[in-house]
DRENPA-3360 file (N, C-alpha, C; in nm, 2 decimals, always signed):
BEGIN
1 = XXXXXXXX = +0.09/-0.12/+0.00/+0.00/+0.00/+0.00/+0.09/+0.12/+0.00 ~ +0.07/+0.23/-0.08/+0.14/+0.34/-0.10/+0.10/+0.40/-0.02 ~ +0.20/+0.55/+0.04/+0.18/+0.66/+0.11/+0.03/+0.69/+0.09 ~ +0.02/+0.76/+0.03/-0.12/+0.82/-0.01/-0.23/+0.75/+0.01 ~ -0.23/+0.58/-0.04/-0.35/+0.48/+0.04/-0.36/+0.48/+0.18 ~ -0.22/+0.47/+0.22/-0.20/+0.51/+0.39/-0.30/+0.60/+0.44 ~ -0.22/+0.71/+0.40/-0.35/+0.83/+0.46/-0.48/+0.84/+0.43 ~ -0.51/+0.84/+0.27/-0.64/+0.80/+0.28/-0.74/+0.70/+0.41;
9 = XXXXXXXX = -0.65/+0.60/+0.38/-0.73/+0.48/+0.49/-0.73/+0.59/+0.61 ~ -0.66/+0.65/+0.69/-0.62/+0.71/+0.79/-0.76/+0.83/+0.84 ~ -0.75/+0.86/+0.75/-0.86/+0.99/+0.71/-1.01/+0.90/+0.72 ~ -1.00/+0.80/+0.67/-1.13/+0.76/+0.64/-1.15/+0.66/+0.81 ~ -1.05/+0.64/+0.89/-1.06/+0.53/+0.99/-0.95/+0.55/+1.06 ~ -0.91/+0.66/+1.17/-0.80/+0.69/+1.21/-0.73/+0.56/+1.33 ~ -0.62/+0.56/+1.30/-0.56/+0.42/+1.39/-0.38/+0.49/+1.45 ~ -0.38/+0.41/+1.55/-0.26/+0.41/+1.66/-0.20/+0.56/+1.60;
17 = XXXXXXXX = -0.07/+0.56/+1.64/-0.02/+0.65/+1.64/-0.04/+0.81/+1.52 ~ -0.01/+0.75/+1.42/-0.10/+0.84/+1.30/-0.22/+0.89/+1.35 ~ -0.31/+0.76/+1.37/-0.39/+0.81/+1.34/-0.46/+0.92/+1.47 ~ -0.34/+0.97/+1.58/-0.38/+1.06/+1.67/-0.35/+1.18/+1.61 ~ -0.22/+1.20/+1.52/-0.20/+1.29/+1.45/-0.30/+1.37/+1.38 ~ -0.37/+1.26/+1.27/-0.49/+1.27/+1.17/-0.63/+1.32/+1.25 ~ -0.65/+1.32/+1.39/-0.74/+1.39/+1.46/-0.71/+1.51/+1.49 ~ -0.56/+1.53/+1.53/-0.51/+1.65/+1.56/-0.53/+1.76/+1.43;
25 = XXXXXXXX = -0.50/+1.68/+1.34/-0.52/+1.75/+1.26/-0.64/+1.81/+1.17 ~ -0.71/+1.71/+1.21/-0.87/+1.75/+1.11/-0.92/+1.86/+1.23 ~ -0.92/+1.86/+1.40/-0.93/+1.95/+1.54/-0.90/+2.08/+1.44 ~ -0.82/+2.12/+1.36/-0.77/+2.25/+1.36/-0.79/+2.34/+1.23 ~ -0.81/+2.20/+1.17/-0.76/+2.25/+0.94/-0.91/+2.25/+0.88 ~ -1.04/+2.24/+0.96/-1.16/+2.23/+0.93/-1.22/+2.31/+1.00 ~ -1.18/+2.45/+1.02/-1.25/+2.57/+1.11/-1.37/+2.59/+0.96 ~ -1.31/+2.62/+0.86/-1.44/+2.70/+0.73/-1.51/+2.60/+0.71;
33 = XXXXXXXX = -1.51/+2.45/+0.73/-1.64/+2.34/+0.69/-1.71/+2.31/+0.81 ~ -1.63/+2.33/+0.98/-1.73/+2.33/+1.05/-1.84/+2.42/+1.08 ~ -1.77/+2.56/+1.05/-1.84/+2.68/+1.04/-2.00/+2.65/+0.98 ~ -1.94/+2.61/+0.85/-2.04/+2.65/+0.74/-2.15/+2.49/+0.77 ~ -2.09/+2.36/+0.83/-2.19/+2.28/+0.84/-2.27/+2.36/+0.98 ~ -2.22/+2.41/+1.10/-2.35/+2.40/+1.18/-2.43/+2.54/+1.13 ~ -2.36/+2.63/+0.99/-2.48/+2.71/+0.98/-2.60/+2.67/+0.91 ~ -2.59/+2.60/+0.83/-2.64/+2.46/+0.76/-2.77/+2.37/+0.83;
41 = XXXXXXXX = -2.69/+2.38/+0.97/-2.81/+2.27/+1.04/-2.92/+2.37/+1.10 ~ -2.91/+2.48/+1.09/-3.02/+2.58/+1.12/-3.04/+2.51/+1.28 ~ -2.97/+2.53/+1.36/-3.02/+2.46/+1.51/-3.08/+2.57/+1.55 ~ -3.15/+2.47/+1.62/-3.27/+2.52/+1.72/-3.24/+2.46/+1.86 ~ -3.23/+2.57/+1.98/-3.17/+2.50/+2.09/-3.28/+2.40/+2.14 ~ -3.36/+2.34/+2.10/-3.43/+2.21/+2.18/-3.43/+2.07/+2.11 ~ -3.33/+2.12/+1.99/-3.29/+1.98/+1.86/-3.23/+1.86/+1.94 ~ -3.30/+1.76/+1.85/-3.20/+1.63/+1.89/-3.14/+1.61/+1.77;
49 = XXXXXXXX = -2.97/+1.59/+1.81/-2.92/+1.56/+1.64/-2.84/+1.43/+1.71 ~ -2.80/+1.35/+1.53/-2.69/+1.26/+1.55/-2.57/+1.34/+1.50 ~ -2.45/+1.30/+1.52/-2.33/+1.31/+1.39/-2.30/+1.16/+1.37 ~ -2.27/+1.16/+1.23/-2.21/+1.03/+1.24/-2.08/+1.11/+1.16 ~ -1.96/+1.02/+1.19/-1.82/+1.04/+1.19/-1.77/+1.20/+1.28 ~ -1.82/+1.17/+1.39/-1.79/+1.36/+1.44/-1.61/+1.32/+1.47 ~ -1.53/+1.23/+1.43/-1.40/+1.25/+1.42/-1.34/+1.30/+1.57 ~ -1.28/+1.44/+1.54/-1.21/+1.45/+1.73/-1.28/+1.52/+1.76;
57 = XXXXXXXX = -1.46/+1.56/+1.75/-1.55/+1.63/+1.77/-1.58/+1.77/+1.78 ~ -1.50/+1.82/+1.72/-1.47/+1.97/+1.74/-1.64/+2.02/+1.64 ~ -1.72/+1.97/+1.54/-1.84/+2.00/+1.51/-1.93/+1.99/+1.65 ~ -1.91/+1.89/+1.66/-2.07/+1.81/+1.77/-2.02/+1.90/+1.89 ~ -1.91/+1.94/+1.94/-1.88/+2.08/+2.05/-1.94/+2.20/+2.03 ~ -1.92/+2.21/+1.92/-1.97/+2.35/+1.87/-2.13/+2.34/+1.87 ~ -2.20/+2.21/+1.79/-2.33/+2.24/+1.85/-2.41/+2.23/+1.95 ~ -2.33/+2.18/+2.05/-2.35/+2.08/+2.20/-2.35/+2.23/+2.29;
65 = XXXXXXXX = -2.29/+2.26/+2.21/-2.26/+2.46/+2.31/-2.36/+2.53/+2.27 ~ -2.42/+2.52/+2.17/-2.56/+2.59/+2.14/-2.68/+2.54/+2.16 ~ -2.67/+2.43/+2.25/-2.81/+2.36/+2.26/-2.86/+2.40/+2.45 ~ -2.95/+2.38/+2.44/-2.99/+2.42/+2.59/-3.10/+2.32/+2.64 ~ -3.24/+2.25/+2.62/-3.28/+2.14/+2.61/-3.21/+2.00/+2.53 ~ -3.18/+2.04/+2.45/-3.13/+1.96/+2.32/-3.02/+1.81/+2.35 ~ -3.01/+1.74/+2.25/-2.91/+1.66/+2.25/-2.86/+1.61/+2.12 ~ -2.72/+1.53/+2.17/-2.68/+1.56/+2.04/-2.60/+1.40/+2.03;
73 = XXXXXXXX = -2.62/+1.29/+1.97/-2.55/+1.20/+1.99/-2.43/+1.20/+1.90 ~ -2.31/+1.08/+1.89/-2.24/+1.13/+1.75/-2.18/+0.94/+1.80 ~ -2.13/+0.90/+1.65/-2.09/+0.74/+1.63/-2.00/+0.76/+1.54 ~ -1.90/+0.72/+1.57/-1.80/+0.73/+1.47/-1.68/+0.56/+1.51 ~ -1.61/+0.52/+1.39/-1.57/+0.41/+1.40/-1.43/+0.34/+1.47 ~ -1.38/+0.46/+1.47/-1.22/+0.53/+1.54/-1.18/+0.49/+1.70 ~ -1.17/+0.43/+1.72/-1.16/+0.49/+1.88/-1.06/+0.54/+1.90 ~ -0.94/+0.60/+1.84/-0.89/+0.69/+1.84/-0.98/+0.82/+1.84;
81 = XXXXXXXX = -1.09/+0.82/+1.78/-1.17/+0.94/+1.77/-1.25/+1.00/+1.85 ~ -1.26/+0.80/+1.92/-1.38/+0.86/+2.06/-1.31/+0.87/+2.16 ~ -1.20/+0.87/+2.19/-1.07/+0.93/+2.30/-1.12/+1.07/+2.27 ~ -1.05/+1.14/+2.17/-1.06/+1.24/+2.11/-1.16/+1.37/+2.20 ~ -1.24/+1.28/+2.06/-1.41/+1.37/+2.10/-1.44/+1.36/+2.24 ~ -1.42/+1.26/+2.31/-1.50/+1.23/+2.44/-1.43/+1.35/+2.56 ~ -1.24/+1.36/+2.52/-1.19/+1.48/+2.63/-1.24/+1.60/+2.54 ~ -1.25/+1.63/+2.47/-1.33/+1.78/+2.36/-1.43/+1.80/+2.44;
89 = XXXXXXXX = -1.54/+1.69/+2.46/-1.63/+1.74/+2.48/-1.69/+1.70/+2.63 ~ -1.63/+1.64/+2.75/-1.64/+1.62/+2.82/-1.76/+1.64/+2.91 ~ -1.74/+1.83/+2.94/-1.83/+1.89/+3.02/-2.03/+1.86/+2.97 ~ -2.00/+1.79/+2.82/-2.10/+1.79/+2.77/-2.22/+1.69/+2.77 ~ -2.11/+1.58/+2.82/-2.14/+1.43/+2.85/-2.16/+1.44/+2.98 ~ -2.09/+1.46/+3.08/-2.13/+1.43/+3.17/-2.27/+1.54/+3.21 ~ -2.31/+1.64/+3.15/-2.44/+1.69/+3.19/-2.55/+1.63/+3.06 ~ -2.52/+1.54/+3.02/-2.59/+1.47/+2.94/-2.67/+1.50/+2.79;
97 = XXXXXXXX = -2.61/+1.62/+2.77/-2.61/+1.69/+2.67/-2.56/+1.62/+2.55 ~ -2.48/+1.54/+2.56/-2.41/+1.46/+2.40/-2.37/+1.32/+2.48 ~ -2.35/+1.22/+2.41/-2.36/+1.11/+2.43/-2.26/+1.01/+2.27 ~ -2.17/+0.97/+2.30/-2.08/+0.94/+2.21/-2.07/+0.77/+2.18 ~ -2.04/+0.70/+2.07/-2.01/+0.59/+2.04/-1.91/+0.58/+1.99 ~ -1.89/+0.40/+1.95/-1.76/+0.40/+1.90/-1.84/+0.27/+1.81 ~ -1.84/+0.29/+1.66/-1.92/+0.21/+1.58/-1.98/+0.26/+1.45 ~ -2.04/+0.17/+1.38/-2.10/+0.23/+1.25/-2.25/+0.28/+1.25;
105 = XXXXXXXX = -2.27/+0.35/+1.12/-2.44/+0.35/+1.11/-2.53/+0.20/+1.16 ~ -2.44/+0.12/+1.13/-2.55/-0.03/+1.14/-2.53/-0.02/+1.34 ~ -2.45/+0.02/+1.39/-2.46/-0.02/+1.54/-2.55/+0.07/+1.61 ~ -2.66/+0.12/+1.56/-2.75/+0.27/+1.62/-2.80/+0.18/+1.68 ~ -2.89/+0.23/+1.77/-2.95/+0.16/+1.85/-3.05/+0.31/+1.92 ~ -3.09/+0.43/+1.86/-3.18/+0.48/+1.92/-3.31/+0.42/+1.84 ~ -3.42/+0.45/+1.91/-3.55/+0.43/+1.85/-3.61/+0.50/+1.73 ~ -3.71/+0.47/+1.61/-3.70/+0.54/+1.50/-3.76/+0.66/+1.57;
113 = XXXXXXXX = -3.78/+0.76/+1.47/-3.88/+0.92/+1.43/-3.78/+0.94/+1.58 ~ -3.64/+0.95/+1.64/-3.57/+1.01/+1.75/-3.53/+1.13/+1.70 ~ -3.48/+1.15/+1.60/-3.38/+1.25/+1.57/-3.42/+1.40/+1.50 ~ -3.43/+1.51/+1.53/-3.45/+1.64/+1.40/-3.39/+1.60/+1.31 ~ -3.23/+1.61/+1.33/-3.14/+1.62/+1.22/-3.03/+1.50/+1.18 ~ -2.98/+1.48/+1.10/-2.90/+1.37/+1.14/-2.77/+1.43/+1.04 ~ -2.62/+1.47/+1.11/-2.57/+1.50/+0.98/-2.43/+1.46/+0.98 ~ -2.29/+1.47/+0.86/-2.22/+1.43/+0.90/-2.09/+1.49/+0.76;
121 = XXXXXXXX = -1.97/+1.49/+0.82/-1.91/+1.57/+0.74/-1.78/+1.52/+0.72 ~ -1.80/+1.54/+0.58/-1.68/+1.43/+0.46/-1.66/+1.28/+0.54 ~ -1.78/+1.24/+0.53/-1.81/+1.08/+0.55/-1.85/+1.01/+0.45 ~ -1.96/+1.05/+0.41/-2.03/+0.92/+0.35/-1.98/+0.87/+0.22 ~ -1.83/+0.94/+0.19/-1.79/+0.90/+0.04/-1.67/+0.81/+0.08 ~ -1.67/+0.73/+0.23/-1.61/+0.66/+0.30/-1.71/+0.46/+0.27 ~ -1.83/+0.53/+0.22/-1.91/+0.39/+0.24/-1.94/+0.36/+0.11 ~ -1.92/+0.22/+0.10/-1.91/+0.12/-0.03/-2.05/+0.18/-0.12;
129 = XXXXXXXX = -2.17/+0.17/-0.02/-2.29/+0.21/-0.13/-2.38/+0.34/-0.03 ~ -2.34/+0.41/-0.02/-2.39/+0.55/+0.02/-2.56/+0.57/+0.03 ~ -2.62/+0.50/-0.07/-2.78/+0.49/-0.09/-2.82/+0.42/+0.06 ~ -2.75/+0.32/+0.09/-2.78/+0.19/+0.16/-2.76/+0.26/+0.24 ~ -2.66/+0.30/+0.30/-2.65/+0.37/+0.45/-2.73/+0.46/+0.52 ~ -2.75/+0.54/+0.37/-2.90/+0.69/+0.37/-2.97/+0.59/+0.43 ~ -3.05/+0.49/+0.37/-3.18/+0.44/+0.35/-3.18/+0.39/+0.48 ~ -3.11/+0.35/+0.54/-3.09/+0.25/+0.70/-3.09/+0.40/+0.79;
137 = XXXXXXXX = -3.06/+0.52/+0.78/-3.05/+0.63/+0.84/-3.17/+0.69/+0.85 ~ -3.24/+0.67/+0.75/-3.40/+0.75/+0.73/-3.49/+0.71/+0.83 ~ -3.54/+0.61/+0.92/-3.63/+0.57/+0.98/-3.56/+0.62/+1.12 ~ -3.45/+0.71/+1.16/-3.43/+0.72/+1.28/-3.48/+0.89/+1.27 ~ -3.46/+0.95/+1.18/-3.54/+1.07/+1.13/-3.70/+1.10/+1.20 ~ -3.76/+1.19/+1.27/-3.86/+1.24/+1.31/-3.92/+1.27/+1.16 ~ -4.05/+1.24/+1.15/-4.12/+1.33/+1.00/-4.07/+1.43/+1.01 ~ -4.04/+1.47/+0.88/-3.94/+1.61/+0.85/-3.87/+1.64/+0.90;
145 = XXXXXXXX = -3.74/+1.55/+0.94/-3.63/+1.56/+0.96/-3.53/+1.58/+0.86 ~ -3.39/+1.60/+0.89/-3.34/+1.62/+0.78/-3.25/+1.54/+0.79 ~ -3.15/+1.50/+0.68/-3.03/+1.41/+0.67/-2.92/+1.55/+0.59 ~ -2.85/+1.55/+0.67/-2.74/+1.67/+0.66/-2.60/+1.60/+0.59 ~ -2.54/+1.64/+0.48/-2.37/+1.57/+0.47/-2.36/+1.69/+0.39 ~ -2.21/+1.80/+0.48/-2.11/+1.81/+0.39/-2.00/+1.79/+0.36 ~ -1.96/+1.84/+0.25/-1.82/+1.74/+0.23/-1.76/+1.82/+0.12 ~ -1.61/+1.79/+0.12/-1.50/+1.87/+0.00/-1.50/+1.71/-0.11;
153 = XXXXXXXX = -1.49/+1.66/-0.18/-1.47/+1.60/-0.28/-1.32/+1.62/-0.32 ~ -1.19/+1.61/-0.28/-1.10/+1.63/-0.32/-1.05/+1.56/-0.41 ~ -1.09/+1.42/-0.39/-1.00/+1.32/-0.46/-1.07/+1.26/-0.60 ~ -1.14/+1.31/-0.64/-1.25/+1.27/-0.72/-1.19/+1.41/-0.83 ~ -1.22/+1.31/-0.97/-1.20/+1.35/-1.11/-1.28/+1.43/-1.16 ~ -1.47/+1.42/-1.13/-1.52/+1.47/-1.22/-1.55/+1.59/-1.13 ~ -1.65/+1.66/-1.21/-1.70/+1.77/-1.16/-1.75/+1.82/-1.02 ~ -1.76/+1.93/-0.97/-1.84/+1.92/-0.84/-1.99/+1.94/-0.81;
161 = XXXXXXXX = -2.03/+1.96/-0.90/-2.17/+1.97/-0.95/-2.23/+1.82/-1.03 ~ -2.16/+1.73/-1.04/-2.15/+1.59/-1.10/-2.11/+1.55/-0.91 ~ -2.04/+1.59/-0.89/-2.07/+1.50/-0.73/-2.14/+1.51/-0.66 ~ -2.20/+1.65/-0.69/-2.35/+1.68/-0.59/-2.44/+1.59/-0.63 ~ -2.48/+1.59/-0.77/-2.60/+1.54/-0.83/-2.57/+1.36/-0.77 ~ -2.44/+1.32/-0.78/-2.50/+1.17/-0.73/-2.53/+1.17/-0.62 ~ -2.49/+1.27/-0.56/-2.53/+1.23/-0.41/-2.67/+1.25/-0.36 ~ -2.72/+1.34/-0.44/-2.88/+1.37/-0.47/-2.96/+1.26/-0.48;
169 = XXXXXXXX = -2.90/+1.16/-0.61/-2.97/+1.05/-0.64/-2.96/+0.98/-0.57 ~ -2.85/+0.96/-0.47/-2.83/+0.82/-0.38/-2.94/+0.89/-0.25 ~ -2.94/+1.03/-0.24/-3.06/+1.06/-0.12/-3.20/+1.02/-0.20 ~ -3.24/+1.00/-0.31/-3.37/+0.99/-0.37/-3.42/+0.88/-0.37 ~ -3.27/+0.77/-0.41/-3.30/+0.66/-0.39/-3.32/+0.57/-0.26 ~ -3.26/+0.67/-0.13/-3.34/+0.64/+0.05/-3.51/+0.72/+0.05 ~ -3.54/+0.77/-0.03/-3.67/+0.82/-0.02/-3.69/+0.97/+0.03 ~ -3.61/+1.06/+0.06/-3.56/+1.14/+0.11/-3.63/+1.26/+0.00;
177 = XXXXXXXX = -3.67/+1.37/+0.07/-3.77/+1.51/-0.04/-3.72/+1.60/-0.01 ~ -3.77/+1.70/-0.09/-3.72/+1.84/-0.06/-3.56/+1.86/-0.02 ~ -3.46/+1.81/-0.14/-3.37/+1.81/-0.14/-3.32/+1.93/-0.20 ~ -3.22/+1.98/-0.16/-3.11/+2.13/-0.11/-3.01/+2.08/-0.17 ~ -2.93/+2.15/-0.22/-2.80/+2.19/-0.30/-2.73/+2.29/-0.28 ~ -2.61/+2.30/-0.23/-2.55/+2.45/-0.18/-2.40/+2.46/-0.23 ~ -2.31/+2.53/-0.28/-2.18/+2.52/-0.26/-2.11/+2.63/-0.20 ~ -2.02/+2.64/-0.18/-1.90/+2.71/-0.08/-1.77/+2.70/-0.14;
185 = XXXXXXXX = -1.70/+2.83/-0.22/-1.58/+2.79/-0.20/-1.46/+2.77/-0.12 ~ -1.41/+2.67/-0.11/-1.29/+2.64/+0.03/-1.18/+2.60/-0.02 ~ -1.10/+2.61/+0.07/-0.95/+2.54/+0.04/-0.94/+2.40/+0.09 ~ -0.90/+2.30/+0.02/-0.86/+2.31/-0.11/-0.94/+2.23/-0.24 ~ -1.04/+2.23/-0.19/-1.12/+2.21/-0.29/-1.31/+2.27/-0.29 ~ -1.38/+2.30/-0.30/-1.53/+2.35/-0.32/-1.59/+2.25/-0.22 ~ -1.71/+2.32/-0.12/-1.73/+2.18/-0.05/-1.89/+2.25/-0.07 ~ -1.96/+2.12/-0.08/-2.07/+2.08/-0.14/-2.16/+2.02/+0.05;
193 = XXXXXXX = -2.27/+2.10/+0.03/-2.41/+2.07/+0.13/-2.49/+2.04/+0.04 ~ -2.58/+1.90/+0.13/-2.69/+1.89/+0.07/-2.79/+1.79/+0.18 ~ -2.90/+1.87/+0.17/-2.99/+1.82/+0.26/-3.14/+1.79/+0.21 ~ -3.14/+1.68/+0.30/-3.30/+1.60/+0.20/-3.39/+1.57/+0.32 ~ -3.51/+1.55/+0.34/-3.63/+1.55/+0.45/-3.70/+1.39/+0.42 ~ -3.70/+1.35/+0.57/-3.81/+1.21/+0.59/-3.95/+1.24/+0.56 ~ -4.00/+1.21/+0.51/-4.18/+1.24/+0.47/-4.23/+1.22/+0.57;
% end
């Protein structure tokens, strides 16, 4: 496996030693995509959200700080990540305000219609079939909830308007409406929002 597979994998599933670095680093180099995701999630302080992949939690902090009834769970596969996230966010857990995992979409375990929002950033181009994952994510969705992903597309050839659109189709093909399309230019590549609603 070359360098570059290395990190990829790393990025996508952070492990031992690297992969403390690769938290350290996403903590600090993702100030303009966290920004711009929790403006995105339009929170409302009495929301219940998921993250999935909240990495070394520096998003799910930021919205865990603006919630006041609210809660906010987050699952991510790392436990490098749930080290991470869990000292980040500490004060938040223990007043029961966020609640942290260490696992995939398939290991959820809240009950369905729990969630307002569910969202998650530069993940889902981590999973073999992206539709499938949506579609297993939709039933934990409240009616008109939303399913939130942003993400940079760096490593990808075609267009970014061609990477929105599949991602559109793979939310269409979970059943998901009133789908949203937004872009942002960032460094170092354009990062693409898009959010779709449970009926």
């Amino acid at each position: 496996m070359g360098l570059q597979q290395v990190i990829i994998k790393q990025f996508g599933k952070p492990t031992g030693t690297i992969g403390r670095f690769v938290g350290w680093l996403l903590s600090f180099k993702n100030n303009d995509r966290v920004n711009w995701t929790f403006e995105k999630l339009r929170l409302r302080p009495n929301d219940t959200l998921l993250e999935i992949g909240y990495g070394p939690g520096v998003t799910l902090n930021k919205v865990a700080d603006n919630l006041t009834l609210g809660f906010v769970a987050g699952i991510d596969h790392s436990e490098i990540m749930l080290g991470q996230a869990s000292r980040r966010n500490k004060i938040h857990i223990e007043k029961g305000k966020a609640k942290l995992q260490c696992g995939t979409v398939w290991d959820l375990e809240y009950p369905e219609n729990y969630f307002d929002t569910i969202y998650g950033s530069n993940v889902h181009f981590f999973w073999k079939n992206p539709a499938k994952e949506f579609k297993h994510l939709v039933p934990f969705l409240k009616p008109g909830g939303r399913l939130v992903m942003v993400f940079q597309p760096r490593l990808v050839k075609t267009e970014i308007k061609e990477v929105a659109n599949e991602t559109k189709i793979q939310y269409e093909q979970a059943g998901l409406t009133n789908i949203e399309i937004d872009f942002k230019k960032m460094s170092p590549v354009t990062c693409i929002y898009i959010s779709g609603q449970k009926k």
